[in-house]
N, C-alpha and C positions, 0 to 999 in steps of 0.2 A: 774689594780690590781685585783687579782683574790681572791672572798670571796667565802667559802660555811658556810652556816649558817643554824644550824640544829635545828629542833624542835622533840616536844612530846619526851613519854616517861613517866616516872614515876613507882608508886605502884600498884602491880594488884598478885591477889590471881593466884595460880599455876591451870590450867587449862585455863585461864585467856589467851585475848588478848590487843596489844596494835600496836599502826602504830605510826614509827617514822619518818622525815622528812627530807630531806635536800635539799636546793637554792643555787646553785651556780651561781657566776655573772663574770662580766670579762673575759671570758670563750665561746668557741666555746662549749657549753655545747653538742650536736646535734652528735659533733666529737670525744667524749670523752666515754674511757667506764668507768665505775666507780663502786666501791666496799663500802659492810658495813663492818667495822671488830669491834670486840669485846675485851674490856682487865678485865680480874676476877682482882680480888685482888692475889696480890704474885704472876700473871703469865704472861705470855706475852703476847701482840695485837695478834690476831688471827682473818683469814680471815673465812666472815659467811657465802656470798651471792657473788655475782657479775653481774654486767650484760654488753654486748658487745654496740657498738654503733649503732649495729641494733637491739638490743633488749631483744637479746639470754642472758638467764638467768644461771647460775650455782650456788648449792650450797654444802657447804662441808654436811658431811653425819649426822652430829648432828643436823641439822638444816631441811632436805629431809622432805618435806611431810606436815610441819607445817609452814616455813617461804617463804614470797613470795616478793619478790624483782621487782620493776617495775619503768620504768622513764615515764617522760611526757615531750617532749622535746619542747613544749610550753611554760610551764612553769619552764622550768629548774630545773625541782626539780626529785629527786628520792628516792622512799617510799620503806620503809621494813614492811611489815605485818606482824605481829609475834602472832601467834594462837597457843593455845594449849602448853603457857608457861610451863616453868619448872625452880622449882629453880637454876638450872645449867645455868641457860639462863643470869643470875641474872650478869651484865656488865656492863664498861660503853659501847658504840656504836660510833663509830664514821665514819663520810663518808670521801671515797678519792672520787677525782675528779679533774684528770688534774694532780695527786701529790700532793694536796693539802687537806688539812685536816679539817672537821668540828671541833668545838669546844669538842665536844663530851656530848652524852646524858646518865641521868645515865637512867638504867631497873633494878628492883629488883621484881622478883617473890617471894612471899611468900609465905609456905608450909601450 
């Protein structure tokens, strides 16, 4: 059975950074590319970051410059570094992997 279980996260002033986490098991993790996406309140899941199963990173253009998306294919897990918060940033987070979904984390930038 396949889990991903996500950590970190929380309250952090606008300028402000925070890294959030995710462990997937049950899973050829190594062979997998996987995704953060983010959902506001009143809007839709929307993709942040991404990265290939070699490593290759993308991310959409709100995010360029300040978030950094990265696996460890050791430890099955794959981090979002998020620097140079903004209250727009303000979501819950959640990871795919495999089609599969973290629980999700909330982030709240405060102004």
């Amino acid at each position: 059975q396949v889990q991903v279980v996500q950590s970190g996260g929380g309250l952090v002033q606008a300028g402000g950074s925070l890294t959030i986490s995710c462990v997937a098991s049950g899973i050829s993790f190594s062979s997998n590319p996987m995704g953060w996406y983010r959902q506001a309140p009143g809007k839709q899941r929307e993709l942040v970051a991404g990265i290939t199963r070699f490593g290759s990173p993308l991310y959409v253009d709100a995010v360029k410059g300040r978030f950094t998306i990265s696996r460890d294919n050791w430890k099955n897990t794959v981090y979002l570094q998020m620097d140079s918060l903004k209250p727009e940033d303000t979501a819950v987070y959640y990871c795919e992997v495999g089609d599969v979904w973290g629980q999700g984390t909330q982030v709240t930038v405060s102004s």
